[in-house]
Structure formats: structure tokens, C-alpha cells
C-alpha positions as CSV (number, residue, x, y, z in Angstrom):
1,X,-1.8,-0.3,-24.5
2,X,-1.3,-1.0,-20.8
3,X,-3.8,1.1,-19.5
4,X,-3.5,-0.6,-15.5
5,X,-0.6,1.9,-15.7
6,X,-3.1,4.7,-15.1
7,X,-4.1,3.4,-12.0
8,X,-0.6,2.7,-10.1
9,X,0.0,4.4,-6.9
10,X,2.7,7.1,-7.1
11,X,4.5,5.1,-4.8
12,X,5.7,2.0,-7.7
13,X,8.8,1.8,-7.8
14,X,9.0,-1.0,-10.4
15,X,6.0,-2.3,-12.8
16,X,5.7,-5.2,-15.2
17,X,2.9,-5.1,-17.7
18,X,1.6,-7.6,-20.2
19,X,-1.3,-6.9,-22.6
20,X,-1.9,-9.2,-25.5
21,X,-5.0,-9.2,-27.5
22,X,-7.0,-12.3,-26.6
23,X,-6.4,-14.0,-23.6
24,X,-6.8,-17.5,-24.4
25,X,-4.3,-17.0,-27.0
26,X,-1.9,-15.9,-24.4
27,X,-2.5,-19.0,-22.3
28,X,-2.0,-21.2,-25.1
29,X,1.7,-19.7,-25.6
30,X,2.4,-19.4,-22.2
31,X,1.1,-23.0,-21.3
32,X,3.3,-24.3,-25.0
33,X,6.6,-22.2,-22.9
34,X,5.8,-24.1,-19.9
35,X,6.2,-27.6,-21.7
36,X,9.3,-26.2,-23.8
37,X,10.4,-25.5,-19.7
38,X,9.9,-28.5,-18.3
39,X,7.3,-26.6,-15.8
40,X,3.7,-27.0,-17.2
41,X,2.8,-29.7,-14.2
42,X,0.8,-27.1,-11.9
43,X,-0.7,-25.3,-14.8
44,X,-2.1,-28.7,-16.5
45,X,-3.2,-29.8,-12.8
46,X,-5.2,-26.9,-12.4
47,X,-6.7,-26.9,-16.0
48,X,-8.0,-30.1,-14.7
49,X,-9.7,-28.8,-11.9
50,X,-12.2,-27.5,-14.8
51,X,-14.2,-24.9,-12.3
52,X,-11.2,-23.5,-10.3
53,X,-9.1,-22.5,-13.6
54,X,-12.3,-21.1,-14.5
55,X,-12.2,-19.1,-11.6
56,X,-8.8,-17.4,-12.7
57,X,-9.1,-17.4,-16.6
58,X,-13.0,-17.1,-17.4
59,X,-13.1,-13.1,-16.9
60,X,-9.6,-12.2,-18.3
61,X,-9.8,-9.2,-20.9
62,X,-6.5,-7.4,-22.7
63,X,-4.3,-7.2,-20.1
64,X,-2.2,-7.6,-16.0
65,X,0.4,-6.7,-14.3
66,X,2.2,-6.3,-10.9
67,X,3.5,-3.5,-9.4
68,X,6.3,-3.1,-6.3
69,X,5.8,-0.6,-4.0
70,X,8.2,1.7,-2.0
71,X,8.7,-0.4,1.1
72,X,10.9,0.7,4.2
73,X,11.0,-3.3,4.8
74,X,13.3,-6.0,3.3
75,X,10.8,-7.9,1.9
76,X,9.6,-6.1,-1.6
77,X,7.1,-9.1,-2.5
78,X,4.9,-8.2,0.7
79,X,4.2,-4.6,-1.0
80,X,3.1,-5.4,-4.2
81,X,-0.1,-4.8,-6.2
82,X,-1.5,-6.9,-9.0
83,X,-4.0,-5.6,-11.3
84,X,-5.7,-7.8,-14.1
85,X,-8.6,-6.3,-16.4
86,X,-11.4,-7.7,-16.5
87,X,-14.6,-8.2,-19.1
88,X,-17.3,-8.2,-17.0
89,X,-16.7,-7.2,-13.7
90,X,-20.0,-9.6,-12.7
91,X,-18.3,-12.5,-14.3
92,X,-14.8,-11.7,-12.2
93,X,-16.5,-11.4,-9.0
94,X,-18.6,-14.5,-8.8
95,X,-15.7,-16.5,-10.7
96,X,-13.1,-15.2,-7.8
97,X,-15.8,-15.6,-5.2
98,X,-16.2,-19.3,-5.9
99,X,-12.8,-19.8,-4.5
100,X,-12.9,-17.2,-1.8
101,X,-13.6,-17.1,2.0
102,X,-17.1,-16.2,2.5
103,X,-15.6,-13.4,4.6
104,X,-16.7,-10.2,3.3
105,X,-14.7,-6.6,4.5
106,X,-16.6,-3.8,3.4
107,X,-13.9,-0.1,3.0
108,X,-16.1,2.6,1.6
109,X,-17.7,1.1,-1.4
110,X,-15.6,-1.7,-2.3
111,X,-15.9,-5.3,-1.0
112,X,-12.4,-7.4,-0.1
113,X,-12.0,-10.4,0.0
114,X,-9.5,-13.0,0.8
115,X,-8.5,-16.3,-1.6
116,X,-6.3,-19.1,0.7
117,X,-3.8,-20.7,-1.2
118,X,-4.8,-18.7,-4.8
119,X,-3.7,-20.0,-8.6
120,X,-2.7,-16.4,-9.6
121,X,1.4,-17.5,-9.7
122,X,0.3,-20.4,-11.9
123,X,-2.2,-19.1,-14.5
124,X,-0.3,-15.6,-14.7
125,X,3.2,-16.6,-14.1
126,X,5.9,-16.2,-11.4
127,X,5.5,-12.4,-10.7
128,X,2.6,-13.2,-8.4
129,X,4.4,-15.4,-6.5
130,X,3.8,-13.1,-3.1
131,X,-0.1,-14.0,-4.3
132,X,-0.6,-17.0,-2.7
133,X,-2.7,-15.8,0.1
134,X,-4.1,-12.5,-0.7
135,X,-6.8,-10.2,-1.1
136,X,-8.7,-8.6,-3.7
137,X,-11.7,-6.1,-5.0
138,X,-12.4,-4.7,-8.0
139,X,-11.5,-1.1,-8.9
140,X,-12.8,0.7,-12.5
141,X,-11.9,-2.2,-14.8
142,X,-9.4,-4.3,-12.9
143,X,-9.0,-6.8,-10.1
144,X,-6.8,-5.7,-7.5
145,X,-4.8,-8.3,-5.8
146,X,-2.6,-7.9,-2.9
147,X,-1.0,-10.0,-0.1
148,X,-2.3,-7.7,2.6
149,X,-5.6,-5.9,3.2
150,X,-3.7,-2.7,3.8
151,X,-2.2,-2.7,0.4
152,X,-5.5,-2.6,-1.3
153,X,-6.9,-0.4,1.5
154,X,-3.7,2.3,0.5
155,X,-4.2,1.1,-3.3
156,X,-8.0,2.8,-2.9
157,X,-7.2,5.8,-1.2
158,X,-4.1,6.5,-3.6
159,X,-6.6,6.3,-6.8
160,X,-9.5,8.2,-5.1
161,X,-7.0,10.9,-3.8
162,X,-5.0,11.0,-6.9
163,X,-1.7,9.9,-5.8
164,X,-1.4,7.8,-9.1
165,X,1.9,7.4,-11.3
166,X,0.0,9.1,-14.1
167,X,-0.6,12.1,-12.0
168,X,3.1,12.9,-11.6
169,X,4.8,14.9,-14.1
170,X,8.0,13.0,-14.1
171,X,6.2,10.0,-14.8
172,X,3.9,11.2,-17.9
173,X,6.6,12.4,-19.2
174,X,8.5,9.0,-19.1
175,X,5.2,6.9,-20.1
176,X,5.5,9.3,-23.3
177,X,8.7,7.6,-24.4
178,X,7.4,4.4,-23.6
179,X,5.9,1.9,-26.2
180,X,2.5,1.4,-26.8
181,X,2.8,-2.4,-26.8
182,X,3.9,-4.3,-23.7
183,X,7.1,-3.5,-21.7
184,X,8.5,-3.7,-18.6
């Protein structure tokens, strides 16, 4: 069940979700649809870099996804939020800290910070392409990823005020039709 969906800001206007069981088994068939592609270069480059795929793949539970936001701009990919669950949030934050800035912004209880030039687009697949600078905390069971500090500034206030897609009527009634397994 895609349970990130709880969490989206009220103003999504489109969402993709995956969930899968076991993670590593995800990889495996994503990297084997790469090859079949033609486009498993930067994916078997980075498994090489043994610590830095680590640092996107070791904390990885059930499930991610990327939402768009309403955005009075042209430019949809610079209002997006990217969620990814994690198993231990300990785990998630060192493994994402080793490729961090040391720059730490505190807001309220939450620490963001910012990965240059992140793997997120490789290991999890084209929709977090806007991700390759961006910033991040950790929220209930997820990482939140955004490509500006605003986005996961408004992401936290949204939750914490209950602006959420689950707390609209509309929606609820629409996530009721909706399948338990993955969908977009």
C-alpha cells in the first residue's frame, strides 16, 4: 500500500508511487530493464562506487515516489517532492549524510540538508530527474527530497498544519477507488 500518499501536500497535482516488497528485488529488475534498455551505464558505474550506492540503497524499505506541485511557473520539475521510506531513519541519515554538504539548516525540529550533484535519478529512475541538486530531511518514515529548500520548508508546514491530500474529502474519496498495489 503506498502509504507516502498520506503525507502529500494538498497542493499535488500529479503523484507517481511505487511500492514493491523488498527493495533489492526491485533493483535487480529495474537494473535487468536497464540492460534490456541499453541504459544500465550510470547505474553499474555507481554500483561500483561501493559506498556512494550505499548511500542511496542501504536504508530503502517498501516504497517512493514523486509528487508535482501546483506551480504558477512553467517549470513543473522545480516544484516537486520526493518521498522514499525508509527502515531506520539512523541508517538513512548517516548514509545520505556521507554524501552531503556539511551544511546543516535547522527549521523547527527538522535538519536540511543539501546533496550536490545526487544519484537519486539513477538508483530510483528518471522521475527524480529535477533531483540532482537538492535538499532533504526526514519526516515520520520518509526522506523528503526536494530541489529547493522552500519546497521542503512548505512540505513541513503543509503536514504539521494538515494541508495533506488525505485530509481533503475529494481526494479520500478518490484514493478509495484506487488500488491497493502500486499505481500512478
Amino acid at each position: 500500500k503506498n502509504q507516502l500518499l498520506d503525507l502529500l501536500p494538498n497542493n499535488a497535482a500529479a503523484v507517481a508511487a511505487l511500492s514493491f516488497e523488498n527493495f533489492a528485488s526491485y533493483q535487480r529488475e529495474y537494473e535487468t530493464l536497464l540492460r534490456q534498455l541499453n541504459r544500465s551505464d550510470k547505474l553499474l558505474l555507481l554500483k561500483d562506487q561501493g559506498q556512494r550506492y550505499k548511500a542511496y540503497t542501504s536504508w530503502v524499505d517498501t516504497e517512493f515516489g514523486l509528487a508535482l506541485l501546483e506551480n504558477p511557473g512553467s517549470d513543473w520539475a522545480k516544484s516537486s517532492v520526493g518521498l522514499i521510506k525508509f527502515r531506520d531513519k539512523r541508517l538513512a541519515e548517516e548514509a545520505l549524510g556521507s554524501v552531503a554538504q556539511p551544511d546543516v539548516v535547522e527549521y523547527d525540529d527538522f535538519l536540511i540538508r543539501k546533496i550536490e550533484k545526487s544519484a537519486f535519478q539513477i538508483v530510483f529512475g528518471r522521475i527524480f530527474k529535477a533531483m540532482g541538486t537538492c535538499y532533504y530531511t526526514t519526516y515520520r518514515d520518509y526522506v523528503v527530497i526536494a530541489p529547493d529548500m522552500l519546497i521542503i520548508k512548505q512540505f513541513l508546514n503543509d503536514n504539521r498544519g494538515g494541508r495533506t491530500l488525505n485530509d481533503d474529502p475529494t481526494f479520500a474519496s478518490l484514493r478509495e477507488e484506487l488500488s491497493n498495489k502500486s499505481h500512478v
